[in-house]
C-alpha positions as CSV (number, residue, x, y, z in Angstrom):
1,X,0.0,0.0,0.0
2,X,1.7,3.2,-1.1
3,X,1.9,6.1,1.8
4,X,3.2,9.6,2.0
5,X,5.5,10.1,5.2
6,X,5.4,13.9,6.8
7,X,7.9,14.8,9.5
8,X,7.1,17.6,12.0
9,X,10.1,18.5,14.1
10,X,9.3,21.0,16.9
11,X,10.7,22.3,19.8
12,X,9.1,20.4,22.2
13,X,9.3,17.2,20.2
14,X,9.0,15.4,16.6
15,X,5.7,13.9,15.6
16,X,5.8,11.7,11.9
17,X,2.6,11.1,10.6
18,X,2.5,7.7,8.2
19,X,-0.6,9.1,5.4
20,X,-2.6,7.5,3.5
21,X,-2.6,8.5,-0.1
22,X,-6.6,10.1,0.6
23,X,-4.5,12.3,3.5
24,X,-6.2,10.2,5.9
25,X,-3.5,9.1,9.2
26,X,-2.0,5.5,8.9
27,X,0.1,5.8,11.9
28,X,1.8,8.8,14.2
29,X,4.3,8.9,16.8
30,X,5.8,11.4,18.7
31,X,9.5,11.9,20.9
32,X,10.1,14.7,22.9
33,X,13.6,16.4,23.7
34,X,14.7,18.7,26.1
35,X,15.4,23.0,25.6
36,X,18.5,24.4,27.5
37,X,18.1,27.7,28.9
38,X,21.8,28.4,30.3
39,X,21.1,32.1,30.8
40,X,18.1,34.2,30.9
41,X,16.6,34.9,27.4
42,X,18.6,31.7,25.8
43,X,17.3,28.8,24.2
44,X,19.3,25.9,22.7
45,X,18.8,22.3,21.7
46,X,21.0,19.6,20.6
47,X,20.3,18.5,17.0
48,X,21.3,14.9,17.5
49,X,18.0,15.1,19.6
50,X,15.7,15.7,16.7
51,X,17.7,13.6,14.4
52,X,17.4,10.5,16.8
53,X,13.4,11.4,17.2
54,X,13.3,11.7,13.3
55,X,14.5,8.2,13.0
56,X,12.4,6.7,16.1
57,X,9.2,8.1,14.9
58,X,9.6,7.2,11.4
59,X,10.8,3.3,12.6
60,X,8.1,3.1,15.4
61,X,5.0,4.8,12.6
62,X,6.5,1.8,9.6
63,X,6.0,-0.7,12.6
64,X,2.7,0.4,13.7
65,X,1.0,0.7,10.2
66,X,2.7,-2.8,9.3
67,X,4.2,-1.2,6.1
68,X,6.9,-2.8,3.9
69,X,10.1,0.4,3.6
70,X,9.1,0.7,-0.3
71,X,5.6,1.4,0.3
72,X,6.9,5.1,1.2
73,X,6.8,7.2,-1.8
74,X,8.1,10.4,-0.6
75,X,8.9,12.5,2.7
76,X,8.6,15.8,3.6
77,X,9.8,17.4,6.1
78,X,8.7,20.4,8.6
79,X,11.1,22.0,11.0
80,X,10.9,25.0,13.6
81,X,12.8,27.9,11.8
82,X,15.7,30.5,12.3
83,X,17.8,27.7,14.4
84,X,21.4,27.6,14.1
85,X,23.3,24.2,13.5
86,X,27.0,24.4,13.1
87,X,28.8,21.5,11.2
88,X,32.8,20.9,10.9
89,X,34.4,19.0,7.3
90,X,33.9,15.9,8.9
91,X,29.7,17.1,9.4
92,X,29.7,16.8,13.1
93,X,27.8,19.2,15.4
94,X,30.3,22.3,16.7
95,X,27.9,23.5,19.3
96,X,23.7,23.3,20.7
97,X,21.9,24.9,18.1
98,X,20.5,28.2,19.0
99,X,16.9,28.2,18.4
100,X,14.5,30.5,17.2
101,X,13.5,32.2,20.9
102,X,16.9,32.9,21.5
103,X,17.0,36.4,22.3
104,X,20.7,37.2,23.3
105,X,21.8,38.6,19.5
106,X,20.4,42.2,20.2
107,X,24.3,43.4,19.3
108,X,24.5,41.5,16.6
109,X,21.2,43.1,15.5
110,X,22.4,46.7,15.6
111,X,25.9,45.5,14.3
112,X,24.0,43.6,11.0
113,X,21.6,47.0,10.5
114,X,24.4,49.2,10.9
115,X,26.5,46.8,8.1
116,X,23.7,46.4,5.7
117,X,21.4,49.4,6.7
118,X,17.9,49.7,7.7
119,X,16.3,50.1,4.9
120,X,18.4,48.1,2.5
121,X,17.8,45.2,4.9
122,X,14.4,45.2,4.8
123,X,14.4,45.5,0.7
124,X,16.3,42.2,0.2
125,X,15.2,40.2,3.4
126,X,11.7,41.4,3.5
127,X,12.6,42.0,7.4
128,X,14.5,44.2,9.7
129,X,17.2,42.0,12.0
130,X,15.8,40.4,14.4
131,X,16.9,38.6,17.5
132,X,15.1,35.6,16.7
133,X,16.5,35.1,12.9
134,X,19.8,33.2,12.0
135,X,21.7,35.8,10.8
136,X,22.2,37.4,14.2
137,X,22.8,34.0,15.4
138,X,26.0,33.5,12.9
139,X,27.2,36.7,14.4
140,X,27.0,35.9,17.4
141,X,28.7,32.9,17.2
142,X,31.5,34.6,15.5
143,X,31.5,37.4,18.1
144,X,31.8,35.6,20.9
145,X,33.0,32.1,20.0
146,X,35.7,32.8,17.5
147,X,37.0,28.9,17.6
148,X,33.8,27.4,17.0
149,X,33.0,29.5,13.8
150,X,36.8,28.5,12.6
151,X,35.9,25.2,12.9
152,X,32.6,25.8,10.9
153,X,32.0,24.4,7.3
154,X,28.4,24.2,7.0
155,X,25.5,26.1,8.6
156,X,22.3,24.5,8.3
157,X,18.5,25.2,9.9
158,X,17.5,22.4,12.3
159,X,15.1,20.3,9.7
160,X,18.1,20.5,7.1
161,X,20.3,19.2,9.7
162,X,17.6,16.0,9.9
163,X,18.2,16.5,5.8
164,X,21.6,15.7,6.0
165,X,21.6,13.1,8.3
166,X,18.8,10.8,6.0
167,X,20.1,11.7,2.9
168,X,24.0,13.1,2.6
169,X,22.6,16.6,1.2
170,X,23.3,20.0,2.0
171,X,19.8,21.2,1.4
172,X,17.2,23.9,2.2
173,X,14.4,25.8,0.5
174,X,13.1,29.1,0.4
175,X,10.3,28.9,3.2
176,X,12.4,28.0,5.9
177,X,15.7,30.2,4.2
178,X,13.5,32.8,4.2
179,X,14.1,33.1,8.2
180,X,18.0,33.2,7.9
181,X,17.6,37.1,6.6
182,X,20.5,35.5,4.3
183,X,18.0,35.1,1.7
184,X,16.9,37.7,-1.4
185,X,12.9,37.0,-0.2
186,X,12.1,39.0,-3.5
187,X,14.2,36.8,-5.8
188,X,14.5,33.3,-3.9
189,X,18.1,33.5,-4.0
190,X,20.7,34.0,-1.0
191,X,21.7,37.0,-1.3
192,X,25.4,38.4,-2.2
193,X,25.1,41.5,-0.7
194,X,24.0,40.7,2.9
195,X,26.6,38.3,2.9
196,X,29.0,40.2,1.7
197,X,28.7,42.5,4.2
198,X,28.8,40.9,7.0
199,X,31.4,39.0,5.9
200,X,29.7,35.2,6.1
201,X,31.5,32.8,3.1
202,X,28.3,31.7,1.0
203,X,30.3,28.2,0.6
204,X,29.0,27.6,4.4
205,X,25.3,27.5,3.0
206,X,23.2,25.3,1.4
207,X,22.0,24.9,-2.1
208,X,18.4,26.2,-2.5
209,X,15.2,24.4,-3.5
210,X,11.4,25.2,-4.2
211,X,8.9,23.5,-1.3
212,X,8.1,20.6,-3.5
213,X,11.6,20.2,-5.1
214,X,13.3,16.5,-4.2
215,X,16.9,17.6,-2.5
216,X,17.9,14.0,-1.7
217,X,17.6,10.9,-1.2
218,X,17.4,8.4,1.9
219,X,21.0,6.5,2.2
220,X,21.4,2.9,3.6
221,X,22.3,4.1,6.9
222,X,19.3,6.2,7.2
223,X,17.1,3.4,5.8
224,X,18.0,1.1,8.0
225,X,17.4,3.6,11.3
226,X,14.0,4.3,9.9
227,X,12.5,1.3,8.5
228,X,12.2,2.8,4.9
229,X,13.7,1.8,1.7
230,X,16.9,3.0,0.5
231,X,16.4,5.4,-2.1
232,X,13.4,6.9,-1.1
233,X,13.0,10.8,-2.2
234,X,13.0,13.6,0.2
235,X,11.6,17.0,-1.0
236,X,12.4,20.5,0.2
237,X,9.7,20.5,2.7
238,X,8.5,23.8,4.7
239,X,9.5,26.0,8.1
240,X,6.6,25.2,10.4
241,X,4.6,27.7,9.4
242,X,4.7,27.7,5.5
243,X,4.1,24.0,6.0
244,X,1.2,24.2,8.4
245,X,-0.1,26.6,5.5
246,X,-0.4,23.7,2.8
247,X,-1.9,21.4,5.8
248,X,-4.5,23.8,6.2
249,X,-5.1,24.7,2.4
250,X,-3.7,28.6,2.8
251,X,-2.0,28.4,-0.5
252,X,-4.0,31.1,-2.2
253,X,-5.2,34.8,-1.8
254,X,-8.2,35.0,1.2
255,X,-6.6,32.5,3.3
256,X,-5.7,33.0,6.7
257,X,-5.4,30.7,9.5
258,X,-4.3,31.4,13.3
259,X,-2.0,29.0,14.8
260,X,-1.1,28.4,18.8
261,X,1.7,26.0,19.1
262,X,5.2,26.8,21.0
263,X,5.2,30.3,19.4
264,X,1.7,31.4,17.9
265,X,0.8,33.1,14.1
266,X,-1.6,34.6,12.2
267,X,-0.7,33.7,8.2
268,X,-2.0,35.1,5.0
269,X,-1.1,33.7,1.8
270,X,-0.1,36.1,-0.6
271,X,1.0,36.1,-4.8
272,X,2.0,39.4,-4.4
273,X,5.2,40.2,-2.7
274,X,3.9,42.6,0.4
275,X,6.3,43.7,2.8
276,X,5.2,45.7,6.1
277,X,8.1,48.6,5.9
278,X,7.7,48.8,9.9
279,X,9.3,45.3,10.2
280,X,6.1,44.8,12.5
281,X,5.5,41.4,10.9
282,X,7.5,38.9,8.5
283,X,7.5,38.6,4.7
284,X,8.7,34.9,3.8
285,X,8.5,32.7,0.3
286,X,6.0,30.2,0.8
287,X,5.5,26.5,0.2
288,X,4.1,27.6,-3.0
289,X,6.4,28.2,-5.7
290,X,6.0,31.8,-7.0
291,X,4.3,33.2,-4.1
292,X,4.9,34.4,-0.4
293,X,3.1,34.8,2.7
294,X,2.8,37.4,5.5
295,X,3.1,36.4,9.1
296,X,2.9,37.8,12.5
297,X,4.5,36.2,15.7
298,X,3.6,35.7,19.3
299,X,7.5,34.2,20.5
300,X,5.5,32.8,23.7
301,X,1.4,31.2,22.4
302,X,1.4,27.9,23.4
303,X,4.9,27.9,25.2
304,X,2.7,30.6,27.6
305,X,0.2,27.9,28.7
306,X,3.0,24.7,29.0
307,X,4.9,26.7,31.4
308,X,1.6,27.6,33.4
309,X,0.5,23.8,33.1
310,X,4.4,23.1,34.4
311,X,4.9,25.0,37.0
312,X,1.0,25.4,38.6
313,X,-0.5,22.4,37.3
314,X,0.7,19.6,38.8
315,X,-2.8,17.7,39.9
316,X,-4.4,18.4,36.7
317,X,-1.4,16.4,35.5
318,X,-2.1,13.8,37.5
319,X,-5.7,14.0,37.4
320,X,-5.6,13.8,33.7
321,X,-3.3,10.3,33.6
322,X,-5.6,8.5,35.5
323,X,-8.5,9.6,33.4
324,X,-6.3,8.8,30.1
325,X,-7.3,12.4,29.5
326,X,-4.9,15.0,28.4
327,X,-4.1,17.6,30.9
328,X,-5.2,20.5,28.6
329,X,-8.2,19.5,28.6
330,X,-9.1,19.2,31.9
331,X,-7.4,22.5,32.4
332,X,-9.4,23.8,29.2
333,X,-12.3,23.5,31.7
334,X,-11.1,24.9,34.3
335,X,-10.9,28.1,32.3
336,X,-14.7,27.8,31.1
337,X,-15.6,28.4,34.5
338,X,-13.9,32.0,34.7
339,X,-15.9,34.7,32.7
340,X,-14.4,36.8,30.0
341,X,-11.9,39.3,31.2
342,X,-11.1,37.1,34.3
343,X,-12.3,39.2,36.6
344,X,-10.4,42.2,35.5
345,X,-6.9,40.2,35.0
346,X,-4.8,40.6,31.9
347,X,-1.9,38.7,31.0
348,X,1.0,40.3,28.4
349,X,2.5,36.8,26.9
350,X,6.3,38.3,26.3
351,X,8.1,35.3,28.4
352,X,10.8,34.6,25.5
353,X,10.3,38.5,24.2
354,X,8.1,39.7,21.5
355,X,8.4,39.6,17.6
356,X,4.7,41.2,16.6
357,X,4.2,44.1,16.4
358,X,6.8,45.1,19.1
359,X,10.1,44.2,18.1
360,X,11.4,44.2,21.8
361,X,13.9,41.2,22.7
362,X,13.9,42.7,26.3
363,X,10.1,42.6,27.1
364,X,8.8,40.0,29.6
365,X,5.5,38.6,30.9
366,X,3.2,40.4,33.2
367,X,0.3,39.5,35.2
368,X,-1.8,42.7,35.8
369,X,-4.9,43.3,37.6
370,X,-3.9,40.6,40.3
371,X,-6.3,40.6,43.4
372,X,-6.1,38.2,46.4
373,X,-10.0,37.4,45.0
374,X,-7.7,35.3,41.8
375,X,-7.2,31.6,41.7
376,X,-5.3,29.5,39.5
377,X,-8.3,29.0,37.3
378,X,-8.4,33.1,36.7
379,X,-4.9,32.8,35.8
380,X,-5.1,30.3,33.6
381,X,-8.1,31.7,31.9
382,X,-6.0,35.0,31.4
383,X,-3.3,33.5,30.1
384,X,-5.3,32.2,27.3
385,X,-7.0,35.5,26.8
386,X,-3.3,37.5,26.8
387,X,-2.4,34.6,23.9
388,X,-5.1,35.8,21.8
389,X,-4.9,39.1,22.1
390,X,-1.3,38.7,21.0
391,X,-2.5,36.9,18.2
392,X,-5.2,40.4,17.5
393,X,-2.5,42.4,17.4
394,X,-1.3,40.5,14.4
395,X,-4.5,40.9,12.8
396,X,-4.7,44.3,12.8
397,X,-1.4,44.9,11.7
398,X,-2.3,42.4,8.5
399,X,-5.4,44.6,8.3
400,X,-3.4,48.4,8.0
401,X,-1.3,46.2,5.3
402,X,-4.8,46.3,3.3
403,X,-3.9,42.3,2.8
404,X,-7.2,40.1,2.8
405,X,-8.8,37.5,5.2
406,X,-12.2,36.1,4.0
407,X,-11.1,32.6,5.5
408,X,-9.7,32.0,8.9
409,X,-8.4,28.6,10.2
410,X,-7.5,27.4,13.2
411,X,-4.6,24.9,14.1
412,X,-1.7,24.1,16.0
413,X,-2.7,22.8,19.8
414,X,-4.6,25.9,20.9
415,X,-6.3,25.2,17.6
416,X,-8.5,21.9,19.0
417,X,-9.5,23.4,22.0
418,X,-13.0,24.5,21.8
419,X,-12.4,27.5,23.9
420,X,-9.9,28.7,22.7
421,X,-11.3,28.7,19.0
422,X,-14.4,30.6,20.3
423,X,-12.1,33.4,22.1
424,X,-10.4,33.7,18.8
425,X,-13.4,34.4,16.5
426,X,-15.1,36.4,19.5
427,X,-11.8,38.8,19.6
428,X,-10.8,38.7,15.7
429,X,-15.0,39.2,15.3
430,X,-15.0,36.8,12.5
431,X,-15.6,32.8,11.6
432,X,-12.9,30.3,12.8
433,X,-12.7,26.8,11.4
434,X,-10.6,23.9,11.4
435,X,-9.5,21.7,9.1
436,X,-10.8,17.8,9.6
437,X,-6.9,16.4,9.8
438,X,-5.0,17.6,12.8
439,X,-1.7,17.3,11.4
440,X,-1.0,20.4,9.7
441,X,2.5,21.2,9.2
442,X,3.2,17.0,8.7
443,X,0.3,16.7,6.3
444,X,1.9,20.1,4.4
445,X,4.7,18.5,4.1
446,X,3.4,14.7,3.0
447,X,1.4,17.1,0.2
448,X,4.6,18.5,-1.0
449,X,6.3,15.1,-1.0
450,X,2.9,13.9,-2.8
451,X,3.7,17.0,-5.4
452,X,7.6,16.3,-5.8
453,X,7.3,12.6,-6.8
454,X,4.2,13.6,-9.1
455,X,1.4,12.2,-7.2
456,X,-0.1,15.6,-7.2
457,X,0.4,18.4,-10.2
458,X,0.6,21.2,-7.9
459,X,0.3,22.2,-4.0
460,X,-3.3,23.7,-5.1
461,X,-4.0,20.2,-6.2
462,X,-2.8,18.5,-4.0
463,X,-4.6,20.2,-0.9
464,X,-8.2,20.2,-2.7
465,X,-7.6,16.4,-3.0
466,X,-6.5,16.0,0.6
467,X,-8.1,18.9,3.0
468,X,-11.7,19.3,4.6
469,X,-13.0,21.8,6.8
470,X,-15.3,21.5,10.0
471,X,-18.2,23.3,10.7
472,X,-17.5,27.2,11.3
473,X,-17.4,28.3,15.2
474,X,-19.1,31.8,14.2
475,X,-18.4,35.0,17.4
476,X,-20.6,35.2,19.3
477,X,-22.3,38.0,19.4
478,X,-22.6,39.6,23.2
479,X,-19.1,38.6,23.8
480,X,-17.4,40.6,21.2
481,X,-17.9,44.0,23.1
482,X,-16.7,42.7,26.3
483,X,-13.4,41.3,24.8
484,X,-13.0,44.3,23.1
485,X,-13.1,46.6,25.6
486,X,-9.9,44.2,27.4
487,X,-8.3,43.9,24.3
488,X,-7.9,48.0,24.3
489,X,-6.5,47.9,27.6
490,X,-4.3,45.1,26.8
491,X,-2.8,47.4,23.9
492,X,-2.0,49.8,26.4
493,X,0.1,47.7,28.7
494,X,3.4,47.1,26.6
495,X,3.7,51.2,25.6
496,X,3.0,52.0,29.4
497,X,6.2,48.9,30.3
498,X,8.6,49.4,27.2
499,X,11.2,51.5,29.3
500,X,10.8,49.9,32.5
501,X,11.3,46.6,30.3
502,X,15.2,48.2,29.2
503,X,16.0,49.1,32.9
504,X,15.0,45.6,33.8
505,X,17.2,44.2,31.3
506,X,20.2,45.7,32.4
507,X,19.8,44.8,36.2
């Protein structure tokens, strides 16, 4: 039985989803891996991590569905973006990759807009430099650790590490290259200028691909960790974003969808190059060839409510493994219980910084409002709230940019709780939906594969073949005014802390 394999790597774990050829799920399996935080505002992992869970998911999902290693016809994979691996000649690891809500590179920042300038920066990367991107990351690297970048020969993003490691190939593509701010967004190139300028050898990159483009293919080694055949393609794939875009069928104008997983984003597929001259949110190629998409980030969505659950949610855990339940959902209604606004307590969600619309590495999270009448429950509640208001700010700015939402999906984790979905269309004030398969960015990237080895004609093809909707969750009505009212306070909160946030910072 032929399958299309999709291969989600995260920062909390790697989930593979085995497909069926009709996009239905075969088999899934996830493995988690630990995040190092030596210092305050620093986040690492160690790719060996996501290539071991790339290999045990993809052996334990061939095992569970009972498939032979040639009924694979093509992988795709999904990665969390701007990470920086490191290799040496030989293609070992120099160093824990620094991941995308890493926010120590604010020198390297000022040092790559003073190199390249403001302006020029944002005409060839579609972005200003950003804390969170690559590019600052390389710099830092060669700031402050001048023997590891010696020692460097290739720099890859964490799912072309995984690349590498199945196949042989030094390969990316332009979604997920789009988040190095190495890349000519406008022309799909790497740029020769930006790298010229800050003096980064091109030769340490690798060659770039469209979405659906094969870049390799799986070597005996990696066939014989993973339970596939030798041989077997691997296309470009997608950052997690442009590939939870295909998984949701936002691959053409109209589309939007909201997503709450570790970080959280509001997408719109564009064919149009738009770029927000403000930097306020980011202009990417997409998985599409020939088109891009526009996307604001909350650095701290779904990451906001695992630390809560963490730290504060210890008998809910428990609670939840007797009743084979999963914690959110016990804790999802826990939070029904609180009314909107929870009772007066807002919740700014800036725990790993902020990308949209602030910019500001050195911003933190804040409870305000608190009362000795709050319980864990109001907390919780306003944690979700302060998520989605994040998530409105993104809207608007998409909004000002005049680009259009007629269709607005839901996804990620946030995206199957019921709650959560209603507080979204209540505070965007229009129609959320979900699509019927859960698996977004792994089903994105199956498509693609499905499109490379010409199962599909085209990534519009292949999602009207593959994706269905649910029934709409439509606002309701009475509770849009009361979450707008919060909302507007909640914009005020981050002006009123932005200064006391920099003399924080340097304590």
């Amino acid at each position: 039985m032929p399958y299309l394999l999709g291969v989600d790597l995260g920062t909390s774990g790697t989930k593979t989803v085995l497909f069926n050829m009709d996009g239905s799920v075969a088999a899934s399996n996830t493995i988690e891996y630990p995040l190092y935080q030596p210092h305050n505002g620093w986040a690492e992992q160690d790719p060996l991590d996501w290539y071991h869970a790339a290999c045990g998911t993809m052996k334990a999902v061939m095992a569970k569905a009972g498939a032979k290693p040639s009924d694979v016809k093509g992988i795709g994979i999904s990665g969390q973006m701007h990470g920086l691996v490191m290799l040496d000649k030989a293609g070992n690891v120099l160093r824990k990759s620094i991941i995308w809500c890493d926010q120590r590179t604010a020198k390297e920042c000022a040092e790559i807009t003073e190199k390249v300038g403001a302006k020029r920066m944002i005409e060839i990367t579609a972005n200003p430099a950003l804390t969170g991107f690559t590019a600052s990351k390389i710099m830092w690297v060669k700031n402050n650790e001048p023997e590891v970048y010696a020692k460097c020969a290739h720099i890859l993003l964490p799912k072309d590490y995984v690349r590498y490691m199945l196949t042989g190939e030094f390969a990316t593509e332009v979604s997920d290259a789009s988040g190095m701010q190495l890349l000519d967004v406008p022309h799909r190139c790497w740029s020769d200028e930006v790298l010229d300028k800050l003096g980064i050898d091109k030769s340490l990159l690798a060659n770039v691909y469209e979405s659906p483009e094969i870049t390799g293919k799986l070597t005996k080694q990696a066939a014989e960790l993973t339970g596939i055949a030798e041989g077997t393609p691997v296309v470009g794939g997608a950052g997690d974003n442009a590939a939870a875009a295909v998984g949701t069928g936002t691959v053409v104008d109209g589309r939007a969808f909201t997503t709450i997983g570790t970080s959280g984003v509001v997408f719109a597929h564009t064919s149009k190059l738009s770029i927000d001259p403000r930097g306020r949110v980011h202009t990417f190629c997409c998985a599409v060839p020939g088109a891009w998409h526009v996307m604001g980030v909350t650095q701290a969505a779904g990451l906001s409510l695992k630390w809560f659950r963490d730290n504060f949610c210890k008998e809910e855990i428990e609670t939840a493994g007797g009743m084979g339940k999963d914690p959110y959902y016990l804790m999802d209604k826990q939070a029904e219980r609180i009314p909107i606004g929870s009772d007066r307590l807002l919740y700014l969600p800036y725990l790993m910084g902020e990308r949209t619309p602030h910019l500001d590495p050195d911003c933190r999270g804040v409870f305000f409002g608190l009362s000795a009448m709050h319980t864990k429950q109001h907390l919780l509640r306003a944690v979700m709230e302060g998520v989605t208001f994040s998530q409105r700010d993104s809207v608007e700015v998409l909004r000002e940019m005049g680009v259009t939402i007629n269709d607005m999906l839901a996804c990620g984790g946030g995206g199957s709780s019921p709650l959560w979905r209603q507080m979204l269309a209540d505070t965007f004030n229009c129609p959320v939906k979900t699509v019927v398969s859960k698996e977004g960015p792994a089903l994105g990237v199956a498509i693609l594969a499905g499109v490379g080895t010409g199962v599909f004609g085209s990534v519009e093809e292949g999602c009207d073949a593959l994706i269905r909707t649910n029934p709409v969750q439509e606002p309701v009505k009475e509770n849009v005014p009361q979450y707008e009212k919060y909302y507007e306070l909640y914009r005020k909160l981050y002006p009123a802390l932005k200064d006391s946030y920099k003399e924080l910072a340097k304590l």
